[in-house]
Structure formats: structure tokens, C-alpha cells
C-alpha positions as CSV (number, residue, x, y, z in Angstrom):
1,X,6.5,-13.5,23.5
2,X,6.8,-12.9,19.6
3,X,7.6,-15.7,17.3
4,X,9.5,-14.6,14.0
5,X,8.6,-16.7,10.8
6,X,11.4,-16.5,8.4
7,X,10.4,-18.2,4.9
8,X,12.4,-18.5,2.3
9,X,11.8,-16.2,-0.8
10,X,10.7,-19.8,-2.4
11,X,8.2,-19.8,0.3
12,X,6.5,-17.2,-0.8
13,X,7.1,-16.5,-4.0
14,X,6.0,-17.3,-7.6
15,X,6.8,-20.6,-6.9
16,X,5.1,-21.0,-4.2
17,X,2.0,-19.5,-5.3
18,X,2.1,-22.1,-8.8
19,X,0.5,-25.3,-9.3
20,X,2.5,-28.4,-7.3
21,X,4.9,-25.8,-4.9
22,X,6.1,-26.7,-2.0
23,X,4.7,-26.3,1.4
24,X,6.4,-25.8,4.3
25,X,6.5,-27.1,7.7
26,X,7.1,-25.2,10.6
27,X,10.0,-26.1,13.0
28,X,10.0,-24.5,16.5
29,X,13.4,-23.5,17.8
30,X,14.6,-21.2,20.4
31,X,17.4,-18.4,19.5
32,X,19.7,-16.9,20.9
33,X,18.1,-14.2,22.6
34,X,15.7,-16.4,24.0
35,X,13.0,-16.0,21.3
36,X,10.8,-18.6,19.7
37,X,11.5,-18.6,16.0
38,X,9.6,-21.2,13.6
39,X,11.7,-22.2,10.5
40,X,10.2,-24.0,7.7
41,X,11.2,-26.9,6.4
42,X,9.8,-28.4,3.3
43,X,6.9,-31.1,2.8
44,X,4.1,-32.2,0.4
45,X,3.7,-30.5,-2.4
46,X,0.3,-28.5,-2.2
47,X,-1.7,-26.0,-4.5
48,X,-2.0,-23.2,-1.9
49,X,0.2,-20.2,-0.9
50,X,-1.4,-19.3,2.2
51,X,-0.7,-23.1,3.3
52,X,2.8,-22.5,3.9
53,X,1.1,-21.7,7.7
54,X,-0.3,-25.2,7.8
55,X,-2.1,-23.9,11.2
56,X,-3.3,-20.9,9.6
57,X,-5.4,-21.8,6.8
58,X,-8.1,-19.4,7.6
59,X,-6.2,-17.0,4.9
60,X,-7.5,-19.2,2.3
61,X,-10.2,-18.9,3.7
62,X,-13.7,-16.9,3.3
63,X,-12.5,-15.5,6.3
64,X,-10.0,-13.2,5.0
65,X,-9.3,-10.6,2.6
66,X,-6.8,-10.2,0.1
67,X,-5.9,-6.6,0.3
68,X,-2.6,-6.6,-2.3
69,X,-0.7,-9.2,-3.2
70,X,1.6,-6.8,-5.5
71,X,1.8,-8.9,-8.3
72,X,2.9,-7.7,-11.6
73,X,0.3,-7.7,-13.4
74,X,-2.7,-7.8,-11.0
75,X,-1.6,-5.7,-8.0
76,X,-4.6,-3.8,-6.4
77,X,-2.9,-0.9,-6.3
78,X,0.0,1.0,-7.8
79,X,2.9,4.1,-6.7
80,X,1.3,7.4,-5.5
81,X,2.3,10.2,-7.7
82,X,4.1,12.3,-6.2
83,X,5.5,10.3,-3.8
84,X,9.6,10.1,-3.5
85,X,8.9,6.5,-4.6
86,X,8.2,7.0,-8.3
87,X,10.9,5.7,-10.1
88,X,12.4,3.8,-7.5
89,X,10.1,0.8,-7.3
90,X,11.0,-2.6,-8.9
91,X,8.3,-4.5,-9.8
92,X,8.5,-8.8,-9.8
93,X,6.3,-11.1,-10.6
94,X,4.9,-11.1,-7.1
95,X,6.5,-8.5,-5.1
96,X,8.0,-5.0,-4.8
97,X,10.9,-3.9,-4.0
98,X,11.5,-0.5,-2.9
99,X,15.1,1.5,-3.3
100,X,16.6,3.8,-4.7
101,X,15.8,7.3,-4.0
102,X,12.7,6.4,-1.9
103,X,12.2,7.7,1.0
104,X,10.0,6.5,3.7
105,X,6.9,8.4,2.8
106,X,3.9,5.9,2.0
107,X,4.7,5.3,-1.6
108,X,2.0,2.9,-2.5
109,X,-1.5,2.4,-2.0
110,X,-5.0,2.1,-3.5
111,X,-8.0,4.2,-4.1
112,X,-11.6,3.4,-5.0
113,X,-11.6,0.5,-3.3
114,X,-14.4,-1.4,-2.0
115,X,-13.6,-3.3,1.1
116,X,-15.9,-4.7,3.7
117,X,-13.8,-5.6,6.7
118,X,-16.8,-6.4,8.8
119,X,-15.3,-9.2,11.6
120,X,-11.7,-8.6,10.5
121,X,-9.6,-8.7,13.6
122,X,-5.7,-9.4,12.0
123,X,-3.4,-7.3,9.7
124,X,-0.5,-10.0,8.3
125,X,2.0,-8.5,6.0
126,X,4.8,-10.4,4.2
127,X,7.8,-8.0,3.9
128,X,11.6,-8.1,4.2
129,X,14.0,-5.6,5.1
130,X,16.6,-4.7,2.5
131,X,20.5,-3.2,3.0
132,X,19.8,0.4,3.3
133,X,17.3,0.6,5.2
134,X,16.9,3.2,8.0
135,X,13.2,4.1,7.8
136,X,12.2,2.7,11.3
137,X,8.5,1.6,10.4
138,X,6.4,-0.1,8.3
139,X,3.2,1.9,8.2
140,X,0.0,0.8,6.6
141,X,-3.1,3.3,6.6
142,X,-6.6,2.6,5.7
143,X,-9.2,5.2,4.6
144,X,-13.6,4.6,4.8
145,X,-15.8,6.5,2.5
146,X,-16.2,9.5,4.6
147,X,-12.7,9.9,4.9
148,X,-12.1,9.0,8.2
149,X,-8.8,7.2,8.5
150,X,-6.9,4.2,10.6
151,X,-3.4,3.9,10.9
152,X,-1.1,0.8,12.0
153,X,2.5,0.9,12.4
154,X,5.0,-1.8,13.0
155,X,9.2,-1.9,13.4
156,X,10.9,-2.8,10.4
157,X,13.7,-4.5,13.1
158,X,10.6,-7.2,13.0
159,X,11.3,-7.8,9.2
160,X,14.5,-10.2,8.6
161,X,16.9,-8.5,6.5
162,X,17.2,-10.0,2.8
163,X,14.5,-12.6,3.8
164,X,10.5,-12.5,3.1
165,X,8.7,-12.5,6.9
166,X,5.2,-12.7,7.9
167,X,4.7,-10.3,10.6
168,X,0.6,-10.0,11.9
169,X,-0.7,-7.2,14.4
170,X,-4.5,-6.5,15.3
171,X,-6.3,-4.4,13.3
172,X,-8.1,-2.2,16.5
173,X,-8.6,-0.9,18.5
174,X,-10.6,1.6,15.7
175,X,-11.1,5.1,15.8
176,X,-14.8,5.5,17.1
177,X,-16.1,7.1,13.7
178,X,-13.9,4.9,11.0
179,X,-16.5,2.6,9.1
180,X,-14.7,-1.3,8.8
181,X,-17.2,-1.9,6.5
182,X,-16.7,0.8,3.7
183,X,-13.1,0.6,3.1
184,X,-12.0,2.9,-0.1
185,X,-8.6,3.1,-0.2
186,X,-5.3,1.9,2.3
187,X,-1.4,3.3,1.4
188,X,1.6,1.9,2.9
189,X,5.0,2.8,3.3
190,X,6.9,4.5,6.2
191,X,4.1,6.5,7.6
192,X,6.5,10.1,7.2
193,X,6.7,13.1,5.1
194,X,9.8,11.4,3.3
195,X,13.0,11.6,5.7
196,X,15.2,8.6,5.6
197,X,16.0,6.1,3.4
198,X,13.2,3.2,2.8
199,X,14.8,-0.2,1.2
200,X,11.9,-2.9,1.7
201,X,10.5,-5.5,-0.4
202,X,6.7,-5.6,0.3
203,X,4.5,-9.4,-1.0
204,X,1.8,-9.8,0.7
205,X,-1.4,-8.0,2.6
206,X,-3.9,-9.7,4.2
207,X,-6.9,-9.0,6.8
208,X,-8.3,-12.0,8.7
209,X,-10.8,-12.5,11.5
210,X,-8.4,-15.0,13.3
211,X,-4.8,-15.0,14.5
212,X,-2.5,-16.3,12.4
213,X,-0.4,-18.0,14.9
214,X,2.4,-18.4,13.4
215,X,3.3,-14.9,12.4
216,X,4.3,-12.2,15.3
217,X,1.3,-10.2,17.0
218,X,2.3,-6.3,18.0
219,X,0.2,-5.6,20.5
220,X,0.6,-1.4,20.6
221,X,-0.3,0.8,17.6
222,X,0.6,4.7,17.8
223,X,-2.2,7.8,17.4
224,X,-3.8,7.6,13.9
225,X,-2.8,10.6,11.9
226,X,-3.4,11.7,8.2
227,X,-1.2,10.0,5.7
228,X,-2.8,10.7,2.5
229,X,-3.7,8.5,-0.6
230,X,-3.8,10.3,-3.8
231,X,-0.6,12.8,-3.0
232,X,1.7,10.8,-1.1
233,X,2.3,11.7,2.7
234,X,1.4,15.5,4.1
């Protein structure tokens, strides 16, 4: 059964990442539809963002990678030209937030990267879902130095609407020939040629070599297929 995390935009924001934020405590209820969902409620004041999953501190870890944290400056990586989302990307402090004209095409990503994923077993991503919205997933796609690529897709319907969720899913099963250990670029976005409206705020990446338990696990990823990193999706 999934459990939905739904933090606060203080949990996982500016705020939380500064010196003295909060930290939150997890509270397990049950919903409506019979899910468990863990709500946080605050507690001691702690120097660590990935703490706000007390159980999970193998994010701050050496056991995880910080792929993007989309801060502004310091994000990894930046909009693909040529994408539909140039121009309509907002950039905070520690997220982005996509609208406009975007469509759900993967609109962001990184090249020239450098990545050694060797024992990663977890993608988490922090996102929300914003009013608009119609793009039906979140896809993120990694590519190794030969150009061989990986591809992992999630339901936006997983994302609360208007508030910042942790959402994990395994990073394999892997293709046979893509290389975890020479990772040179990743793009995310909606995994399409650019059909529907995309309205997301994206504010956090990670890879980690444990579950975070906390966060949601999707347990079935579709076909990999070619995305594209430099030229937006083909």
C-alpha cells in the first residue's frame, strides 16, 4: 500500500533548508480511501533538510546523491532550449515552478554530468501538482556516456495539488547495456513530444541506496524510450 507524505511548502523550502528550521515529525493517519498518509507535525529545531524524514536520514547521508535541488543560484541544471518550457519557468530560491505555455515535453535537465550511481537503488522526487495541470506524468530520464538511456515515469495524481510531496520509486530494473556508474546527463518533465499542459513545481532530486520509507514506492516503470537532453523531447 502507498503512503503519501504531504509537507508543507515550509517543510521543504528555504526555510527548511536554513540554519535552526524546523523539523518535522511524521503523524500516521488513515484517509478516507483507506490509505496510510503521514502528516508532519513540527518538532526540534534541526540543521538538516533531508531530516524532515526523521527515519530516512540516509539522504544526508554518503549514501545518496544529490542530483538537482533547483535552487536559484546553484541548480545543476537549467531549461532545454528548445523546449516549450523556455519562458515559462519561474525560478525561486529553491524550486521551479513550471506554467505558462509549457507543455509536458521534458523541459529541464542537465548535461555533462558526472554521476556515479554505483549501489543506488531509490529515485525520491519532491514535486507538487499545480491548477492546470493535465500532463498525466512526471518523467525523469537518465543518459550514461555511451548514450544509452533509462527512463522512469510516475503519475502526477501521486503529487498533492498546491502542496510539495515526496514521492520515491526504484531506480531498476536497468536496461542491460545502461552504465549506473557513468551518468552524463538526466532531463525531466512529462516524458512527451509537448501535448498537454504541464503546471508542476519541481524541489528536489535525489538517488539513494535505501528506501526512504516514508515517501511512496511505484513499483512498475514503462519501456525506456529516447527523450532527449540537449533538444528537448523527439
Amino acid at each position: 500500500m502507498l503512503r503519501f507524505v504531504q509537507p508543507s511548502r515550509k517543510t521543504l523550502s528555504t526555510r527548511a533548508r536554513s540554519a535552526g528550521a524546523d523539523v518535522f515529525q511524521p503523524q500516521l493517519t488513515i484517509d478516507a480511501a483507506g490509505r496510510f498518509v503521514e502528516r508532519l507535525s513540527a518538532m526540534v529545531p534541526f540543521r538538516a533538510f533531508f531530516l524532515c524524514f526523521p527515519c530516512c536520514a540516509v539522504l544526508a547521508s554518503a549514501q545518496s546523491i544529490n542530483v538537482e535541488n533547483f535552487n536559484n543560484p546553484g541548480a545543476t541544471g537549467a531549461v532545454i532550449p528548445g523546449s516549450s518550457w523556455v519562458n515559462n519557468v519561474t525560478r525561486g530560491p529553491d524550486a521551479i515552478t513550471v506554467a505558462g505555455a509549457a507543455r509536458d515535453d521534458n523541459g529541464w535537465g542537465a548535461i555533462s554530468q558526472s554521476l556515479n550511481a554505483t549501489g543506488m537503488a531509490f529515485v525520491t522526487i519532491f514535486a507538487q501538482r499545480d491548477v492546470g495541470n493535465v500532463a498525466p506524468s512526471l518523467v525523469l530520464q537518465f543518459e550514461d556516456a555511451q548514450l544509452f538511456t533509462h527512463t522512469l515515469s510516475v503519475s502526477t495524481a501521486l503529487f498533492a495539488l498546491g502542496t510539495l510531496t515526496a514521492v520515491q520509486l526504484p531506480l531498476g530494473p536497468l536496461p542491460s547495456d545502461f552504465n549506473l556508474a557513468q551518468i552524463t546527463g538526466w532531463t525531466i518533465g512529462g516524458g512527451t513530444p509537448g501535448i498537454v499542459a504541464f503546471r508542476m513545481t519541481l524541489d528536489h532530486l535525489t538517488l539513494s541506496a535505501t528506501a526512504v520509507l516514508s515517501a511512496p514506492t511505484i513499483t512498475t516503470q514503462p519501456e525506456d524510450r529516447v527523450i532527449g537532453i540537449e533538444t528537448g523531447t523527439t
